[in-house]
Backbone as numpy.savetxt, mean C-alpha at the origin, in Angstrom:
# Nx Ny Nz CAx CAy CAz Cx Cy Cz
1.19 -2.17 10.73 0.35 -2.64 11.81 0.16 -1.58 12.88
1.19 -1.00 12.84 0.92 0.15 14.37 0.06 1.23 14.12
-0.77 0.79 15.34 -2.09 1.48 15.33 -3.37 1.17 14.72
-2.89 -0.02 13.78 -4.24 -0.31 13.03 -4.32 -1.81 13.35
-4.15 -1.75 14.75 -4.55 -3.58 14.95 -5.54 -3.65 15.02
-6.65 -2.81 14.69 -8.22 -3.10 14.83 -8.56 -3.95 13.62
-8.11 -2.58 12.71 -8.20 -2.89 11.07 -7.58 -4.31 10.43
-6.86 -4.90 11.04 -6.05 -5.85 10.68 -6.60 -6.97 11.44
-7.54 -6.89 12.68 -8.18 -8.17 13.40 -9.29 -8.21 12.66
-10.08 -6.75 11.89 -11.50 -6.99 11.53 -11.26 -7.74 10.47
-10.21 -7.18 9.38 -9.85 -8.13 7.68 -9.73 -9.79 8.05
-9.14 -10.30 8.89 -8.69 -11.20 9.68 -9.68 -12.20 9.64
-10.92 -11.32 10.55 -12.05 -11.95 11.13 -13.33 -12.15 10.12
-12.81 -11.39 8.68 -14.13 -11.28 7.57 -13.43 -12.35 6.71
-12.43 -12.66 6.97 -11.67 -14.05 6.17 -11.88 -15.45 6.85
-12.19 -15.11 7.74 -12.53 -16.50 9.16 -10.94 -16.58 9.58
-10.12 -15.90 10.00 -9.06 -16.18 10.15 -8.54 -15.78 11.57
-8.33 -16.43 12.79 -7.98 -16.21 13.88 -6.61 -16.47 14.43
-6.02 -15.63 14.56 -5.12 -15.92 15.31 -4.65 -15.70 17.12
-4.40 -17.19 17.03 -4.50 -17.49 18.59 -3.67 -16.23 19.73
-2.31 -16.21 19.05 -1.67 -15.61 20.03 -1.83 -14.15 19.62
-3.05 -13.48 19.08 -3.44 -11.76 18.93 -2.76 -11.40 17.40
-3.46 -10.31 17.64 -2.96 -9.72 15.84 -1.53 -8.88 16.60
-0.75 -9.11 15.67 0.82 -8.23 15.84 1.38 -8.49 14.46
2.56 -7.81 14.55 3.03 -8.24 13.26 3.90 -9.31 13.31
3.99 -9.78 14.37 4.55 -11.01 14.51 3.88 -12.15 14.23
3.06 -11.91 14.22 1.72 -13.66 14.53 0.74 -13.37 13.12
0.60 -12.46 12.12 0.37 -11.87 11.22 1.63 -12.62 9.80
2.43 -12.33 10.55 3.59 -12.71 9.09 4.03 -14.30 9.57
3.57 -14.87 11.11 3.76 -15.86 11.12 2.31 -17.08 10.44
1.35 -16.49 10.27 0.13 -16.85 9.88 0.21 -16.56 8.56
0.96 -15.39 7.68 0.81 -16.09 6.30 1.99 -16.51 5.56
2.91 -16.91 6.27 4.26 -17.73 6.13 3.41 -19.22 6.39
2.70 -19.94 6.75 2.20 -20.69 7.26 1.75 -21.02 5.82
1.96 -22.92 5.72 1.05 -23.22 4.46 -0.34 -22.96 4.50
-1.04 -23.04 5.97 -2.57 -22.97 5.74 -3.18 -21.53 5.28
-2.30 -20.73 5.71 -2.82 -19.41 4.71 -1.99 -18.13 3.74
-0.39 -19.41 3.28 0.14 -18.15 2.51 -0.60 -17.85 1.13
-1.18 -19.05 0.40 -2.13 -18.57 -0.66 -3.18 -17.48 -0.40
-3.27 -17.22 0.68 -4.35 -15.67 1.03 -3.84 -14.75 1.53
-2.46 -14.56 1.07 -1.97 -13.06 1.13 -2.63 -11.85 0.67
-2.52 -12.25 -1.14 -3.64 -11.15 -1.49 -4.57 -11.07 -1.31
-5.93 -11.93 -1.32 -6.84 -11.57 -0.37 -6.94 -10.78 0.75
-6.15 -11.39 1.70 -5.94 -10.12 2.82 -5.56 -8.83 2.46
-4.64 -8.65 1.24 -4.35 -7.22 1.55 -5.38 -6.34 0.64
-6.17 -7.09 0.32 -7.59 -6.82 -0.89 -8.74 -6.41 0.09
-8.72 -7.54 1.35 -9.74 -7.18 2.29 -9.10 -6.00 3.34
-8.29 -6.00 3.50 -7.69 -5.21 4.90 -7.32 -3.59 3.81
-7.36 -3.69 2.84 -7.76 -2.02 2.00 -8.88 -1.92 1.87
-9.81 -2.67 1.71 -11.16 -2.13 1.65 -11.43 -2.43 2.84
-11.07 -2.45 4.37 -11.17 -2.17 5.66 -10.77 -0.53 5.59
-9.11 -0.17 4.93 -8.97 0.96 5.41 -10.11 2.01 4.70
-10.55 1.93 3.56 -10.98 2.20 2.59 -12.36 2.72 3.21
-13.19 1.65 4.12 -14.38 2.17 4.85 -14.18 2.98 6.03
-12.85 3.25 6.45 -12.91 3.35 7.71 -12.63 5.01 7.23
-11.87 5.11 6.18 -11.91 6.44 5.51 -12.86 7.16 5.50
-13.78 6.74 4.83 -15.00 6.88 4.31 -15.83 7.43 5.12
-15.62 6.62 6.61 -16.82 7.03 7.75 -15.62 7.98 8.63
-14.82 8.59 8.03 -14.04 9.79 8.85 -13.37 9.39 10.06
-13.09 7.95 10.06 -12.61 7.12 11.28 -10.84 7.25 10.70
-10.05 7.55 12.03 -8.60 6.95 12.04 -8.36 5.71 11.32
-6.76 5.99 10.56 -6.45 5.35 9.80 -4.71 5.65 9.83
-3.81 4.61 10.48 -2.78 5.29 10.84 -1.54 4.67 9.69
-0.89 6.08 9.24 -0.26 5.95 7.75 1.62 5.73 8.14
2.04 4.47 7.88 3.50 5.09 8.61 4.68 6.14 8.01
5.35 6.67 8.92 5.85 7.47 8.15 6.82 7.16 6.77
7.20 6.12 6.58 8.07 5.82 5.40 6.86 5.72 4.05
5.38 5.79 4.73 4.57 5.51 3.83 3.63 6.89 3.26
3.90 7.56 4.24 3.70 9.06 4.27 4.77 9.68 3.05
5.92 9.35 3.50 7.18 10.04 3.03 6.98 9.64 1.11
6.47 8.45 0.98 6.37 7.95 -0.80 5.29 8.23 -1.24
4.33 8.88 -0.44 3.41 9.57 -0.97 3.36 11.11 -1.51
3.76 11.50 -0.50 4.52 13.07 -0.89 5.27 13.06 -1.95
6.63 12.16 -1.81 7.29 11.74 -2.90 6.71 11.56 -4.32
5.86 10.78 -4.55 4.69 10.43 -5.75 3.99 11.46 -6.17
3.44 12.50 -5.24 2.38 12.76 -5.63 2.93 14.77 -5.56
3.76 14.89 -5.20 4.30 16.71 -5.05 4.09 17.40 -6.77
4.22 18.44 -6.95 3.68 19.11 -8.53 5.36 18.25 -9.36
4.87 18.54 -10.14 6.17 17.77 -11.52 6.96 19.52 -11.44
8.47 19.21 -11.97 9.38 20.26 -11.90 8.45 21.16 -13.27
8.80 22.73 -12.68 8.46 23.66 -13.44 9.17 23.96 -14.94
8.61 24.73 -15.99 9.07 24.99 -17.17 10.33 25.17 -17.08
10.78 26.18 -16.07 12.10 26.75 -15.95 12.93 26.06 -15.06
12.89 25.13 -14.36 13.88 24.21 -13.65 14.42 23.44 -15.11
15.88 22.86 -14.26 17.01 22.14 -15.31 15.99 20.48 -15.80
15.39 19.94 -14.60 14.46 19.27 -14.51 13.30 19.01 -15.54
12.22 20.30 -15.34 11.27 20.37 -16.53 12.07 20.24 -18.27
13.27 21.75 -17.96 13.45 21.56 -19.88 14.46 20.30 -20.23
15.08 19.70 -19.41 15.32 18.58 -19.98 14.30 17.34 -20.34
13.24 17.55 -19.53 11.68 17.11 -20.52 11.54 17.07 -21.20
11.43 18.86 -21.37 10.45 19.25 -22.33 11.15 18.98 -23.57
12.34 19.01 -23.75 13.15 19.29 -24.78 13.60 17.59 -25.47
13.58 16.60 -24.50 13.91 15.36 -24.79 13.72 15.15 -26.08
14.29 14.39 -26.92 13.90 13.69 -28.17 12.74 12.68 -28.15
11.75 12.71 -29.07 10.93 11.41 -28.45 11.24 10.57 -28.86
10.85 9.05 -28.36 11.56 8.28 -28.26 11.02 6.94 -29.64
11.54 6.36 -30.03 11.08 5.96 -31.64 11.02 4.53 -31.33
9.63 4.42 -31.35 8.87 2.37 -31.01 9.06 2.30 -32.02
9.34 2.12 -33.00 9.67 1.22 -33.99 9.96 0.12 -34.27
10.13 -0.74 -34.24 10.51 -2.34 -33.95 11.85 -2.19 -35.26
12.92 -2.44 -34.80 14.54 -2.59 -35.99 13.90 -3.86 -36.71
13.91 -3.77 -37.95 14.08 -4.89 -39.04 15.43 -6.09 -38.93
């Protein structure tokens, strides 16, 4: 939520969904803990990515937190090289035999 309470009132507001006491993450997780809208969790998080998704798009702020920063780097850095202990225990693995046992 921090920093993107815009993004999170507009998804909100394209669902018809208001909440009285402001968007936070308090009144957010208390609104879909709520029977009237925990069945539209995913929805929301379907609409509120294709919020961040446009806001990308048009070169607008989009604020990433850092633990979410940190698993991206994580995910996405080059795969270990030929010569790390890393790569040739890869490369070298046995492959692995789908076979279904009789």
């Amino acid at each position: 939520m921090e920093s993107n309470e815009d993004a999170v009132a507009a998804a909100l507001a394209t669902m018809g969904i208001t909440l009285a006491a402001g968007v936070s993450a308090e009144s957010v997780d208390a609104a879909f803990g709520s029977d009237t809208h925990k069945k539209k969790k995913g929805a929301f998080a379907l609409e509120l990515a294709g919020e961040f998704a446009a806001r990308h798009a048009a070169e607008q702020p989009v604020h990433v937190p850092q633990h979410i920063r940190e698993l991206f780097e994580f995910l996405y850095t080059e795969p270990p090289g030929e010569d790390s202990v890393d790569g040739d225990a890869l490369d070298q693995a046995d492959p692995v035999d789908a076979t279904p046992a009789h």
